[in-house]
N, C-alpha and C positions, 0 to 999 in steps of 0.2 A: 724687344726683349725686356723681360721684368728683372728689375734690380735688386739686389742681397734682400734689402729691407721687402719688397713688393714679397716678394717669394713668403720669407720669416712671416709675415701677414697672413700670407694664403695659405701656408702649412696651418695655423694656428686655428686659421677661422675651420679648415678643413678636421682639426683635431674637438673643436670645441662640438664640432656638428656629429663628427663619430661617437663621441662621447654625450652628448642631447639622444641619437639615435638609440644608444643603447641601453638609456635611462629609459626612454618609453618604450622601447622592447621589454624590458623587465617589467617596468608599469605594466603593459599589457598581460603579459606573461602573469602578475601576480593578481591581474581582475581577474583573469580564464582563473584561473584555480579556487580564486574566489566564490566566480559564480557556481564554479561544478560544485565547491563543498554544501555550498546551500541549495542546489538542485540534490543532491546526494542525501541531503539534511528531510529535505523535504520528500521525498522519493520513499526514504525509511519511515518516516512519520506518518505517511500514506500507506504503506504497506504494514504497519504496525495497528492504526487502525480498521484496517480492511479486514486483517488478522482479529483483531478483536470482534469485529462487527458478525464477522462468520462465524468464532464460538460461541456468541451470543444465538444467531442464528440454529446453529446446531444443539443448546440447551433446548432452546424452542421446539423444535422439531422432537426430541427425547421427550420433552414433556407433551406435548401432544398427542405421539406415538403412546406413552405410557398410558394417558387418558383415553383411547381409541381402546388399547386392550382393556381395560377396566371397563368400557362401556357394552364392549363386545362381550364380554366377562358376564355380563350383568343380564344384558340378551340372550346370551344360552342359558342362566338359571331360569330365566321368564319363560325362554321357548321350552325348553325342558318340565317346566311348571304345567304348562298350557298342554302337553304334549300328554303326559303324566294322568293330566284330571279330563281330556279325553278318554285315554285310552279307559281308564276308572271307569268312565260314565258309559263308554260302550259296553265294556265288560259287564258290568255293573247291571246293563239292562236284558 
């Protein structure tokens, strides 16, 4: 059998160990939150320049588009020209 003193030893080292354990449960407890705010951190930063990068892409594609009808624009004055001094010259003969 363990005596007054053995026991007061065993409780104590058993209270010091609950109390270790729940220091690094909280430790750990406070990395996880850690690591998620900068997974969270970098997740929006990611998605902020992804964001960026597509209305950059989308100005592009506007201006292309714009220049496509201005070229197209420009090709029916020509074909309409060409069309024009045909029909003249058949007319014409």
């Amino acid at each position: 059998m363990l005596s007054q003193n053995d026991m007061a030893l065993l409780r104590g080292e058993t209270e010091r160990l609950r109390d270790e354990i729940e220091k690094t449960k909280q430790k750990v407890r406070d990395d996880i939150n850690r690591v998620q705010a900068g997974f969270r951190l970098d997740l929006n930063l990611e998605k902020g320049r992804i964001r960026d990068e597509a209305s950059g892409l989308q100005l592009k594609i506007r201006d292309t588009d714009a220049k496509m009808d201005t070229e197209f624009g420009n090709i029916r004055v020509v074909m309409d020209g060409i069309k024009y001094d045909t029909i003249r010259t058949i007319v014409g003969k």
